[in-house]
N, C-alpha and C positions, 0 to 999 in steps of 0.2 A: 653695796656699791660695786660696779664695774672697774675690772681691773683695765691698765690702761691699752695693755693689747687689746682685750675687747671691744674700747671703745675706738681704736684706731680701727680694725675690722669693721665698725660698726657706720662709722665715719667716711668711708672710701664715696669718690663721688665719680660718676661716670654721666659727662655729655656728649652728645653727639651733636654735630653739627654739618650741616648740605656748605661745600665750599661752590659760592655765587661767586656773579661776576663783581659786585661789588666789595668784595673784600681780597679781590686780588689788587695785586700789581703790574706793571706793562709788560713783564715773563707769564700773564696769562696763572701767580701761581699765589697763592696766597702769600699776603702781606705779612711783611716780619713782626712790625705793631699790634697787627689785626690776632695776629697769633700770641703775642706777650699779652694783651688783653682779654683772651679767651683763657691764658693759660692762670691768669691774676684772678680772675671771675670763679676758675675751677679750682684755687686751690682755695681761697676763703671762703668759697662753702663748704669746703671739706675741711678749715680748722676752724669755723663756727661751729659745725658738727661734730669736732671733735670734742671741744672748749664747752661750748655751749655759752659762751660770753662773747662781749665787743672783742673785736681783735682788728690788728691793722695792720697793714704791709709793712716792714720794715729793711728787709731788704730781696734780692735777687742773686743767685750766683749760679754761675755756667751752666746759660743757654747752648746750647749745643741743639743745629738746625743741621740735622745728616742729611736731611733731603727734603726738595722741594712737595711742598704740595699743591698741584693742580686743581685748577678750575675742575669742576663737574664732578670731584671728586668726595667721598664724606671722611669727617673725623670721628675718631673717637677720642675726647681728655679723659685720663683716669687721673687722679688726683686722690693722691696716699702721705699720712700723716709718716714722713721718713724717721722726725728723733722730734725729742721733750726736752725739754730743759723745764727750771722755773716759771719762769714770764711769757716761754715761749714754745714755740714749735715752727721746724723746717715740714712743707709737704714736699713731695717731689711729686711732677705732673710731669708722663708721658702724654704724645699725641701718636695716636697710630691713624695710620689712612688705608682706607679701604676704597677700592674700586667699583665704581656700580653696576658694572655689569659681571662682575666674575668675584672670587671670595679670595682673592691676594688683599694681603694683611700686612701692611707695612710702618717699625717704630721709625717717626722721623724728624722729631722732635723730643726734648727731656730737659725740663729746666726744674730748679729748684728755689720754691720761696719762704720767707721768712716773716712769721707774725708773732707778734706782742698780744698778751691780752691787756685791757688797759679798763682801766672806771670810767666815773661821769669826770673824771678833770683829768681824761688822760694820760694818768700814770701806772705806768705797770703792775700787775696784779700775777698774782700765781694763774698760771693756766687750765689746773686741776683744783677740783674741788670748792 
């Protein structure tokens, strides 16, 4: 069996996404929403992968948006399993933005989410094992 550092290692999820015009806002810069649902999408597959079972969002805490991110511009979510408990696990999901024409590298987003593993009647399960 995998110990659980190795499976958090194992677990990291990294997307990338092209910021269109449709998932900004009228500042031309990506949507605050647009971004809680990319950042919600990248940390549950990073604690299904961690888990390897159902898991479900349970909560959210400090979003912290340092800086806008513009149209035309790409993300990267990393999403990393932060702490373990029993039933659960916090990831923490950075967004860096990168520019498309040159290699400036900027974090400008970092929120932390919180899942439960849960059965077929939705009650909380150990996370491991």
């Amino acid at each position: 069996m995998e110990s659980t550092q190795e499976l958090i290692n194992k677990s990291e999820t990294r997307i990338f996404k092209a910021i269109f015009p449709n998932t900004t806002n009228h500042y031309n810069t990506l949507f605050g929403g647009t971004a809680l649902h990319m950042m919600d999408e990248a940390s549950f597959i990073c604690a299904t992968r961690f888990s390897r079972k159902k898991v479900v969002t349970i909560s959210t805490d400090k979003i912290d948006f340092e800086k806008p991110i513009p149209e035309g511009t790409i993300i990267e979510l990393v999403a990393r399993v932060h702490k373990v408990g029993n039933t659960s696990c916090t990831v923490k999901v950075d967004i860096y933005m990168e520019h498309m024409h040159n290699y400036k590298r900027e974090l400008t987003v970092t929120g932390y989410f919180k899942f439960v593993a849960v059965n077929a009647q939705m009650k909380p399960i150990s996370i491991l094992g």
